[in-house]
C-alpha positions as CSV (number, residue, x, y, z in Angstrom):
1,X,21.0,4.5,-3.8
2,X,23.6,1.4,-3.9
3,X,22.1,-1.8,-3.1
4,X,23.6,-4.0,0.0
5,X,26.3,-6.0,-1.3
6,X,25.5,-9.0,-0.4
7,X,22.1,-9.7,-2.7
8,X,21.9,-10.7,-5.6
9,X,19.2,-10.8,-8.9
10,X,17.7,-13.5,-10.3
11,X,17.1,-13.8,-13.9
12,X,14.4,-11.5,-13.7
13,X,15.9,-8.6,-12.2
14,X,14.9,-9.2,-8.2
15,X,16.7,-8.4,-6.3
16,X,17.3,-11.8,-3.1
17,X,18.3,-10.0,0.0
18,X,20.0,-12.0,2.7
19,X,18.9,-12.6,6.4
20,X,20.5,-9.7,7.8
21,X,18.3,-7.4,5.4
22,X,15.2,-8.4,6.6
23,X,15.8,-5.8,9.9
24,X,16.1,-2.8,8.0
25,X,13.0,-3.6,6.4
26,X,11.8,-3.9,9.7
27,X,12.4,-1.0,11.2
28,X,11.7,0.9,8.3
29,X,8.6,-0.7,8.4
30,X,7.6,0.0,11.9
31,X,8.1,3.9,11.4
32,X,5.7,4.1,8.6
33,X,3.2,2.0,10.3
34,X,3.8,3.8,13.2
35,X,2.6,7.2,11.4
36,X,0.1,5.5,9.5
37,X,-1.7,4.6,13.4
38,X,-0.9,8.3,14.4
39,X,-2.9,10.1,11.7
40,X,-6.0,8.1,12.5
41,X,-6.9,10.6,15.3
42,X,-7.4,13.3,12.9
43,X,-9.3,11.8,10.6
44,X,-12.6,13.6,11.2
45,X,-15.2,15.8,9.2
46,X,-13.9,19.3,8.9
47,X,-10.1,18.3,8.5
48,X,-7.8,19.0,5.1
49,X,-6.0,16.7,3.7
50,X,-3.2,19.5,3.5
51,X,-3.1,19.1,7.3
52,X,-2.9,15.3,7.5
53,X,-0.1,15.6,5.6
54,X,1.5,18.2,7.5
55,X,1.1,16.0,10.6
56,X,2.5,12.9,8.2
57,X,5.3,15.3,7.1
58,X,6.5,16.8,10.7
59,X,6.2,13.0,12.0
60,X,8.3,11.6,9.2
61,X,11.4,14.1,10.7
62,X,10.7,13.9,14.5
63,X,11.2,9.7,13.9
64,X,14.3,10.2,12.6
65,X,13.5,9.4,8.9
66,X,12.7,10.9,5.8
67,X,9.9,11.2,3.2
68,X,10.5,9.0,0.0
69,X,7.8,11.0,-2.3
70,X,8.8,14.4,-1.3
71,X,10.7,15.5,-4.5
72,X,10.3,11.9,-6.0
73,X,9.5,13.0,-9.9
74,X,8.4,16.6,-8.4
75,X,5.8,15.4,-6.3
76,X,5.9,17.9,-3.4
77,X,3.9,16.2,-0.3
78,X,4.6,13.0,2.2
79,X,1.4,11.3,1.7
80,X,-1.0,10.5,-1.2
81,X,-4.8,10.8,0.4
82,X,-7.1,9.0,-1.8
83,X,-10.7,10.1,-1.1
84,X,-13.5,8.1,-1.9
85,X,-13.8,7.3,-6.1
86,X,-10.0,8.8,-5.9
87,X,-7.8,5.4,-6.7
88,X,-4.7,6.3,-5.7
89,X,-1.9,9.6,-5.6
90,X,-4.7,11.5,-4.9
91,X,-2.4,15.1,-3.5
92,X,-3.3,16.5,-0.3
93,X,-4.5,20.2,-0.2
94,X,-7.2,22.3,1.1
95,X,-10.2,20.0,0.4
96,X,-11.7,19.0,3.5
97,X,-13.4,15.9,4.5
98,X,-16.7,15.7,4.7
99,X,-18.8,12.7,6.8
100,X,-18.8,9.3,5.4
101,X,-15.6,9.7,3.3
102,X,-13.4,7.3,3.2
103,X,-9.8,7.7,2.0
104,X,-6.9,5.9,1.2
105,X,-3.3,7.1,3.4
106,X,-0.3,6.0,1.8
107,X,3.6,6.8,3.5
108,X,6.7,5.5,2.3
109,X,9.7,6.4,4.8
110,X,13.0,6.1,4.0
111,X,15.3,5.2,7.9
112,X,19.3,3.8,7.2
113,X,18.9,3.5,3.6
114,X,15.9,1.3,3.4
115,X,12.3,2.0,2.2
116,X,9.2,1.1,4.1
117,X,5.5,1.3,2.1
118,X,2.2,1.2,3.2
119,X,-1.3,2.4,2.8
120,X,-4.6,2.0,4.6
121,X,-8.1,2.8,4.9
122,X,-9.6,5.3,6.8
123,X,-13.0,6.8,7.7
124,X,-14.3,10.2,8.3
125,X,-17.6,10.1,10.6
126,X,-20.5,7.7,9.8
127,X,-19.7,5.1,7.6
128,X,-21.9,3.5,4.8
129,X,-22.8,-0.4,4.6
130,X,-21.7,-0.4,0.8
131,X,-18.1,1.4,2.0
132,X,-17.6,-0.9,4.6
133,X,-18.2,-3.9,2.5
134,X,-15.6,-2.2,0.4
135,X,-13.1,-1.4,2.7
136,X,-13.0,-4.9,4.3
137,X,-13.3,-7.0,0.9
138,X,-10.0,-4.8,0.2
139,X,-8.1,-5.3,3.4
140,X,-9.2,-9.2,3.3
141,X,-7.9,-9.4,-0.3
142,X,-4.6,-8.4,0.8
143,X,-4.2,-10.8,3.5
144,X,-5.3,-13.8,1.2
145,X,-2.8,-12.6,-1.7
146,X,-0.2,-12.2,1.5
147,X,-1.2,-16.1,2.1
148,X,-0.1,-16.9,-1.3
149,X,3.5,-15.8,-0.8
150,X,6.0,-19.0,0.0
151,X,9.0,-20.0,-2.4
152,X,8.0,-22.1,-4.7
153,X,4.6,-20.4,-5.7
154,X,4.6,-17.5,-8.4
155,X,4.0,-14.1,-8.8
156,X,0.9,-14.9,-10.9
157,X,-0.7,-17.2,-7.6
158,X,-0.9,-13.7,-5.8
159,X,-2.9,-12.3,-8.4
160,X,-5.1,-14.9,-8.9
161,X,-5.9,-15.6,-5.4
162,X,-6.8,-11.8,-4.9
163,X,-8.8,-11.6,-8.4
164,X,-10.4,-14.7,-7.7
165,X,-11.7,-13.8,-4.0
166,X,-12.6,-10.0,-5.2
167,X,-14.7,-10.9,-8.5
168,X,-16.3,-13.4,-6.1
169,X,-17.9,-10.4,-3.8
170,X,-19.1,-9.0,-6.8
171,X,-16.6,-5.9,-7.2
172,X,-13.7,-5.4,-9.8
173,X,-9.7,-4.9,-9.1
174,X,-7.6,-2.4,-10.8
175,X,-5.2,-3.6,-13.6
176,X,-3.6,0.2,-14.2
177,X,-1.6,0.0,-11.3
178,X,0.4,-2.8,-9.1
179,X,2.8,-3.3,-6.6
180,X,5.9,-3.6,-6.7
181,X,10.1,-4.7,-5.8
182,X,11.7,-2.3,-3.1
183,X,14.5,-2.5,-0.6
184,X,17.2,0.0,-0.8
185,X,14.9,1.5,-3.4
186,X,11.6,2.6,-4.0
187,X,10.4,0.9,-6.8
188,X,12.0,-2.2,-8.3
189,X,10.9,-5.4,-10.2
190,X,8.7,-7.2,-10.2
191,X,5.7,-5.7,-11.0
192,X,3.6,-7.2,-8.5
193,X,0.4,-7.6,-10.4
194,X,-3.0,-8.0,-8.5
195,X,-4.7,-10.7,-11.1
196,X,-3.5,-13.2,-13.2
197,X,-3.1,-17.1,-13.9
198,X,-1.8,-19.3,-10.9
199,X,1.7,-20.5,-12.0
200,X,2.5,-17.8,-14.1
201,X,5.1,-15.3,-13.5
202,X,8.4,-15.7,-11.6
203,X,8.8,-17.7,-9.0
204,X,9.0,-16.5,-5.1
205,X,12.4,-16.7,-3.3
206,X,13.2,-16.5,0.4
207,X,14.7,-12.7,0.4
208,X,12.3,-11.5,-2.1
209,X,11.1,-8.0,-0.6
210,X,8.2,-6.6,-2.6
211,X,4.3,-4.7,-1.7
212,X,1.1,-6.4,-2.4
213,X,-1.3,-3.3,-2.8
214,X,-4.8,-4.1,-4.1
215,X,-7.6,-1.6,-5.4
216,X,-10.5,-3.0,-5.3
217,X,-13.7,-1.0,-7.1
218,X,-17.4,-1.3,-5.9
219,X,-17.9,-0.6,-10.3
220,X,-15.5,-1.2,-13.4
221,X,-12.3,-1.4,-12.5
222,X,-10.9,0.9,-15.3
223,X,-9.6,4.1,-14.4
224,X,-8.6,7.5,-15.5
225,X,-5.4,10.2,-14.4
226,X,-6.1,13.5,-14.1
227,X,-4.4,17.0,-15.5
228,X,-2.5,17.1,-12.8
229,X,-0.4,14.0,-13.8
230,X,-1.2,12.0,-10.7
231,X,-4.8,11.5,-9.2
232,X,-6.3,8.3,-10.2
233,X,-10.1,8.1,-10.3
234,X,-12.3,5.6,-11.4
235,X,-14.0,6.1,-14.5
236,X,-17.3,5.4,-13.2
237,X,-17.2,7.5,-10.4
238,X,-17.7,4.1,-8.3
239,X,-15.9,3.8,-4.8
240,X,-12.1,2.7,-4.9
241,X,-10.3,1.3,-1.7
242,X,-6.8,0.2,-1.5
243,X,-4.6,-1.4,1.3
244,X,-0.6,-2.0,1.1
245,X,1.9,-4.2,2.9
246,X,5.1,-4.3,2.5
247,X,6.7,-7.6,3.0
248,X,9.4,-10.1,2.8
249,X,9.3,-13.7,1.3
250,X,10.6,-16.3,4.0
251,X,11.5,-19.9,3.8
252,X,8.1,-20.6,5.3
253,X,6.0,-18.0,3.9
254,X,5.7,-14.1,4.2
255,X,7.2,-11.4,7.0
256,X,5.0,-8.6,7.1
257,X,7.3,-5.6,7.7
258,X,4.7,-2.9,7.8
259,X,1.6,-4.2,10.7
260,X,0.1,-2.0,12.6
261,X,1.6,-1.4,16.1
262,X,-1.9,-1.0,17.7
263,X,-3.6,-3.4,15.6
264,X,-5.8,-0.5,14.0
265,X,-4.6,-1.6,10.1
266,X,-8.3,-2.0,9.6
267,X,-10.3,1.2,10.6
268,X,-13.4,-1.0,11.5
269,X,-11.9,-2.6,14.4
270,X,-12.0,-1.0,18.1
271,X,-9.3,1.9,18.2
272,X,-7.7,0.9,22.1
């Protein structure tokens, strides 16, 4: 898909957007976050993930958009559902959830041309201390590499701010995978990089529109694909949690484009 013709790339290959940009993000945004608060009702013991994705799937058309991973490199579905010591692109399918599970939802949308990309936690029935701890270490780490977005800092002041707060709790994040550029596209540089050096890597412009996606292991933070080309698992079997923003930079700091409509990003707090 063409790029708007008014951005422009920087030395690096990102792609600066200009003010007017920023509302496609929005809206794209606000549908995939919109879905993402949806599903949460039928997250329960007994469920498929085949049938949270068919609910993700049907919702995707009725709001007017469409599904940015259905057919994208053959991958046939409009969610990945990451359950448990699944890291990420776990595929939906007839395995059901079972209580205490917690799983990763992630929807990218695709309304008037422009992508919106997110992922969240969520919890089937009774949830443990240790996946708890987990899940909020993971959504906190987010926010504080989200805190570290503002022209003038780097790429590599994200990562170290999330590295930095996660090896501090005593858990590990994944280097195999990162997030990344997107706009009128789904992926694009940079390669958004959850650890690193402060002041290393390019710098942040207003316009910049990228994700910040941590996974965060309770173990090791190496990981392994599967045979089917695309579920991630951690190699030691330890819990994996993941959340994902998409967002913009500002000349003041960072527009979130994806937040949850009902404030339910976090699966802990009171559903209203």
């Amino acid at each position: 898909m063409e790029e708007t013709h008014r951005s422009r790339l920087t030395k690096n290959g990102i792609r600066i957007y200009e003010d007017a940009d920023f509302q496609g993000m929005r809206d794209a945004g606000a549908v995939t976050a919109q879905i993402l608060d949806e599903v949460a009702a039928l997250v329960v013991p007994g469920v498929t993930t085949g049938e949270l994705d068919a609910f993700i799937e049907r919702r995707v058309v009725e709001l007017g958009t469409k599904s940015a991973t259905i057919d994208y490199k053959g991958y046939k579905h409009a969610s990945c559902i990451s359950i448990n010591h699944v890291v990420c692109h776990g595929i939906p399918g007839s395995k059901k959830l079972k209580d205490g599970d917690i799983l990763n939802i992630d929807v990218t949308v695709i309304k008037d041309g422009w992508f919106g990309d997110s992922s969240r936690m969520y919890v089937a029935g009774t949830l443990s201390r240790k996946a708890e701890r987990l899940i909020e270490v993971t959504h906190d780490a987010l926010m504080i590499g989200i805190e570290a977005v503002k022209p003038g800092n780097t790429f590599g002041d994200i990562g170290a701010a999330i590295q930095t707060y996660v090896e501090a709790q005593r858990m590990s994040v994944v280097r195999d995978f990162c997030g990344h550029g997107l706009g009128r596209v789904f992926h694009a540089p940079p390669n958004v990089l959850h650890y690193g050096r402060e002041g290393t890597g390019p710098v942040l412009e207003e316009g910049m529109f990228f994700t910040i996606e941590p996974m965060v292991n309770l173990g090791r933070p190496e990981t392994k694909v599967l045979g089917d080309d695309w579920t991630a698992v951690t190699r030691d079997k330890s819990l994996s949690a993941q959340y994902e923003h998409s967002i913009g930079v500002t000349a003041t700091g960072a527009e979130i484009f994806t937040l949850s409509p009902t404030n339910t990003f976090h699966p802990t707090y009171k559903k209203p």
